[in-house]
C-alpha positions in Angstrom: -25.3 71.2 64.6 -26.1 70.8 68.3 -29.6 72.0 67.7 -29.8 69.5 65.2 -28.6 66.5 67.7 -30.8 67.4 70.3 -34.1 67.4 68.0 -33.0 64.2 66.8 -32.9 63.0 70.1 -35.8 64.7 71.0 -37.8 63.1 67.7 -36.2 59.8 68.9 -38.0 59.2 72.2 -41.4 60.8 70.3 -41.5 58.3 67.7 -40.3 54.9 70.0 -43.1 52.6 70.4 -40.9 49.2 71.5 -42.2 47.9 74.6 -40.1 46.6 77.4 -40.7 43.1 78.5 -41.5 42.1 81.9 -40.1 39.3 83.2 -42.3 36.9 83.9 -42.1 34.3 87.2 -40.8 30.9 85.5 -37.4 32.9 84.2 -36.3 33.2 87.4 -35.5 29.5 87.7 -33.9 30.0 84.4 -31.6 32.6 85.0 -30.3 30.8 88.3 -29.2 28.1 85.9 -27.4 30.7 83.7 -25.9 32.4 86.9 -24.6 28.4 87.2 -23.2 28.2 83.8 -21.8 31.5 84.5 -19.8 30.5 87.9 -18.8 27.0 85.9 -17.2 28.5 82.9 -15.5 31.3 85.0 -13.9 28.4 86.7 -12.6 26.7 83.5 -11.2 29.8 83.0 -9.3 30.0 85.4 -8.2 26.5 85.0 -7.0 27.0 81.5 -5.1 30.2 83.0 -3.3 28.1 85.3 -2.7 25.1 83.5 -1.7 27.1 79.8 -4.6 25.2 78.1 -6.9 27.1 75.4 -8.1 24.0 74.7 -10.4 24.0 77.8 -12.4 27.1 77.0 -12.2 26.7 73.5 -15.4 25.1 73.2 -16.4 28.5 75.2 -16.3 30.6 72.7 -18.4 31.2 69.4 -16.4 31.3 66.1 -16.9 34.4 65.0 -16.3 35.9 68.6 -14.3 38.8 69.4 -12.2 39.5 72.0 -11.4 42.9 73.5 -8.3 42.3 75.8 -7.3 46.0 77.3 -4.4 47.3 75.4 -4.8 44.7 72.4 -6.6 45.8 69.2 -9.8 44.4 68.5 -9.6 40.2 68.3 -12.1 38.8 65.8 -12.9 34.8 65.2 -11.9 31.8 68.0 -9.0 30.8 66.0 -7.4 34.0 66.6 -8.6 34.3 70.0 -6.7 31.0 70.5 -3.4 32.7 69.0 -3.9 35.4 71.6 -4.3 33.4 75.0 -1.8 30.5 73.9 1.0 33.6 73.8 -0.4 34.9 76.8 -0.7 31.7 78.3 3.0 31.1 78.0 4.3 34.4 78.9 2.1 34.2 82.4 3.2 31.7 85.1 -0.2 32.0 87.2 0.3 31.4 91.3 -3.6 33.0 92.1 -6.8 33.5 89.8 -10.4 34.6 91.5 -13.3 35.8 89.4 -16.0 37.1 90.9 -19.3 37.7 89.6 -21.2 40.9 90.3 -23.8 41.6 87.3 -25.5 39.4 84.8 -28.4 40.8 82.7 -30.7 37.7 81.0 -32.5 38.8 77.5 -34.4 36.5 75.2 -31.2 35.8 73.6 -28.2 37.4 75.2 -27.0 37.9 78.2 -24.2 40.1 80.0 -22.0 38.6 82.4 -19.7 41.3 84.3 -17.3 40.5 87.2 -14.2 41.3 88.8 -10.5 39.5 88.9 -7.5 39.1 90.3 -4.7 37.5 89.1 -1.2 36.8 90.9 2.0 35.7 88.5 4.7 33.8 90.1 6.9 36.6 89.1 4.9 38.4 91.8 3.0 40.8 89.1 -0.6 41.5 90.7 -3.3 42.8 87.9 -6.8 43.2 89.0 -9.7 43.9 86.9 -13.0 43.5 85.6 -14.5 42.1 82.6 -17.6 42.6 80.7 -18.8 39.4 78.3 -22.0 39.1 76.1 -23.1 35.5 75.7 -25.6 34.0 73.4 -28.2 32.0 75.3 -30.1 29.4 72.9 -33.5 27.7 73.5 -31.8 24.8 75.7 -30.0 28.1 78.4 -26.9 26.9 76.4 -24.7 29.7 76.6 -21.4 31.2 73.8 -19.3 33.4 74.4 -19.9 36.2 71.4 -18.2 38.9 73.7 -15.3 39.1 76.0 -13.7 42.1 77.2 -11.7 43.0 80.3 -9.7 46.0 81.7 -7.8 46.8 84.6 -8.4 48.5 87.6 -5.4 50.2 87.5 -2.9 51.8 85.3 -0.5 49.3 84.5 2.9 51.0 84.1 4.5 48.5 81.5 2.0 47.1 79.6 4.3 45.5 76.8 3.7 41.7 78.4 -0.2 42.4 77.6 0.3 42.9 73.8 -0.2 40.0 71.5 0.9 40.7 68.3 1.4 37.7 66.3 -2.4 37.6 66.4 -3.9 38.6 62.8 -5.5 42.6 62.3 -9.6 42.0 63.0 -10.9 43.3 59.5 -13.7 45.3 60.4 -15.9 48.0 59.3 -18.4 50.4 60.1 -22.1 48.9 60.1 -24.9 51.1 59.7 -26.9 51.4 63.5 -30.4 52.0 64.3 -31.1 55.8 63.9 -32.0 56.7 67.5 -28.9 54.8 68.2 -27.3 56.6 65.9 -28.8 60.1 66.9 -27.5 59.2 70.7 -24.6 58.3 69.3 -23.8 61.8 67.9 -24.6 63.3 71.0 -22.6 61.6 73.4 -19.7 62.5 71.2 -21.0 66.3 71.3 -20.5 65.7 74.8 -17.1 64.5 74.9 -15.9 67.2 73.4 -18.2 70.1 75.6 -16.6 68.0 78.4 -19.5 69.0 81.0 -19.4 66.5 83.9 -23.1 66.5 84.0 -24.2 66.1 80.3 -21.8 63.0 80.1 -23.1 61.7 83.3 -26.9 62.1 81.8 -26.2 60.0 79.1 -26.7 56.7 81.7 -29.8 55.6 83.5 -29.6 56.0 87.2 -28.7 52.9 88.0 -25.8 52.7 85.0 -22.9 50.5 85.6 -19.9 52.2 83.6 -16.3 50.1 83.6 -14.3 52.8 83.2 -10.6 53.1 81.7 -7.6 52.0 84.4 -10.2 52.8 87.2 -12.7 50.9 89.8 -16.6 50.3 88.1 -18.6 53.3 88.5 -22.1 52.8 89.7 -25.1 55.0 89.5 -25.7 58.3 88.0 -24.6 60.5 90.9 -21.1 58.7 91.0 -20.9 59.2 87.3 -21.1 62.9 88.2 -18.2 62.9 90.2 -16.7 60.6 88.1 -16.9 63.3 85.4 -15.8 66.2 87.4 -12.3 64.4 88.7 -11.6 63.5 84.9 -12.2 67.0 83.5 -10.2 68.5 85.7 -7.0 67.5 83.3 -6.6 70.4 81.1 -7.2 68.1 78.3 -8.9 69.6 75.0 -10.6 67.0 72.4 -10.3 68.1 69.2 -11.9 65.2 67.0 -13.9 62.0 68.1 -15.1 59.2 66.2 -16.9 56.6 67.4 -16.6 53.4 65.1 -20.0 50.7 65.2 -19.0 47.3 64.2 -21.7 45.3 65.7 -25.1 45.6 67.6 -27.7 43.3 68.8 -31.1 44.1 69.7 -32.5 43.0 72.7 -35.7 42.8 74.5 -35.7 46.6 75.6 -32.8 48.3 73.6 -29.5 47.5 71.8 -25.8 46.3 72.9 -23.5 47.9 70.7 -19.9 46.5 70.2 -17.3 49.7 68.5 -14.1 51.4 68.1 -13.3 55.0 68.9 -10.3 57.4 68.3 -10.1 60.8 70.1 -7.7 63.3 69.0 -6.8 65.9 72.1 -4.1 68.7 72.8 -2.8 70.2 75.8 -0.9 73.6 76.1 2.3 72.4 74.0 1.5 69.0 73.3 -1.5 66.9 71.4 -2.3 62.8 70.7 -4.3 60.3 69.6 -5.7 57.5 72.0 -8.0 54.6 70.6 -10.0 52.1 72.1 -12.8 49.7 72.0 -16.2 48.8 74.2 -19.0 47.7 74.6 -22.2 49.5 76.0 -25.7 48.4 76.7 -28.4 50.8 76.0 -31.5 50.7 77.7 -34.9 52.0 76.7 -36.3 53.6 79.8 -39.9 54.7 80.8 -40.0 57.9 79.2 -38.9 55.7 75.7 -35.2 57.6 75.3 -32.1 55.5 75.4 -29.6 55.7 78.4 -26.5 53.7 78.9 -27.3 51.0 81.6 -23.6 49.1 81.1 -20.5 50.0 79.5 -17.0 49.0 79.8 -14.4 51.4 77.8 -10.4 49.6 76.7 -7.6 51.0 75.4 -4.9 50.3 73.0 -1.6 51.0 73.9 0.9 51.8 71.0 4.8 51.1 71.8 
């Protein structure tokens, strides 16, 4: 089966013949006014956080967009995205809200916004995180959000007050991907379960982004390493993993795929389940194979 994987792989980056896109001079005016629109609707954010109002992002958000909130199942469609922050909205009494952007990647018709957060409740509750969105950019540099997902970037120890769950089950399914992303797919999943820091780590370009579970963003290949190596050091053994597609764009020099996963592992004496969502941009590099240039991986917590 590995063999197989590997040839697939192999027969993958043989067979590609996509060119990347350079970017030429006159986009760079364009993508300052995206970083713009960016830093503006980050701010309305914020607003709406403070002042319990969906109703000023709502125009923010595409109707069929998802939301991945850590901890929360998938959230499909605005109006259920709405049912989602109104509860939160209540529940939170907001004293401090920053967002700061650190990343945005411009395609022809997408781009990927990531950042960092902090938010202070009046009952003196600090979470800070980081967020990964996709937006779609239009003709006009008119950006909706299609994407949203955020984490933590630390292990919240009662995460109840995060779980919405008046908000109605997103009825997805498994789409059928691209076969090279498909064949990497398969791969990656081999190396889950080989748990070898360095296979895992190969899997991203060199100067990958990855927004890790309950943990600070990892960047560059080297980190990813060690990144790795700390989190196979917990005697953990995966028995099963399944990694579920529900969407994927393609963009100018690879895909951006939006899934589910659920891992079965055992310890000595004990064994779970943990699922998740996340979305991961995979970039087509100069050698034609696929690496993961930005990911951000989310849990859901089951009470």
């Amino acid at each position: 089966m590995k063999s197989y994987l590997y040839c697939a792989v192999l027969a993958v980056v043989l067979a590609s013949c996509i060119d990347t896109e350079s970017r030429l001079p006159e986009e760079e005016g364009a993508n300052v006014l995206i970083e713009e629109q960016l830093l503006q609707n980050s701010q309305k954010m914020i607003e709406a956080a403070k002042t319990k109002s969906f109703a000023k992002i709502s125009n923010l958000y595409d109707k069929e967009a998802m939301l991945m909130a850590e901890y929360n199942p998938l959230i499909t469609t605005r109006d259920n995205i709405k049912v989602y922050y109104e509860e939160i909205f209540g529940r939170e009494d907001v004293k401090t809200y920053t967002r700061a952007l650190i990343d945005t990647l411009v395609f022809e018709d997408r781009v990927i916004e990531i950042g960092l957060f902090t938010k202070v409740l009046d009952s003196s509750d600090v979470y800070r995180g980081k967020y990964f969105n996709v937006w779609k950019r239009d003709s006009a540099q008119h950006l909706t959000l299609l994407a949203e997902a955020f984490g933590y970037l630390h292990q919240v120890e009662a995460p109840s007050p995060l779980v919405v769950h008046s908000v109605a089950k997103a009825e997805v399914e498994a789409i059928t991907i691209p076969w090279e992303l498909e064949a990497y797919n398969a791969l990656n999943e081999t190396n889950v379960i080989d748990r070898i820091p360095e296979k895992s780590a190969n899997a991203y370009s060199v100067d990958a982004m990855y927004l890790p579970f309950a943990d600070t963003i990892q960047s560059g290949r080297s980190v990813l390493v060690q990144h790795y190596q700390d989190y196979y050091r917990h005697p953990a053994k995966i028995d099963s993993i399944q990694v579920i597609p529900f969407a994927v764009d393609t963009v100018d020099n690879g895909y951006i795929r939006y899934a589910g996963f659920y891992v079965d592992w055992s310890v000595p004496g004990f064994s779970g389940s943990t699922a998740g969502t996340g979305i991961s941009y995979w970039r087509r590099e100069e050698d034609r194979s696929l690496r993961i240039h930005r990911q951000i991986g989310l849990h859901i917590h089951r009470e």
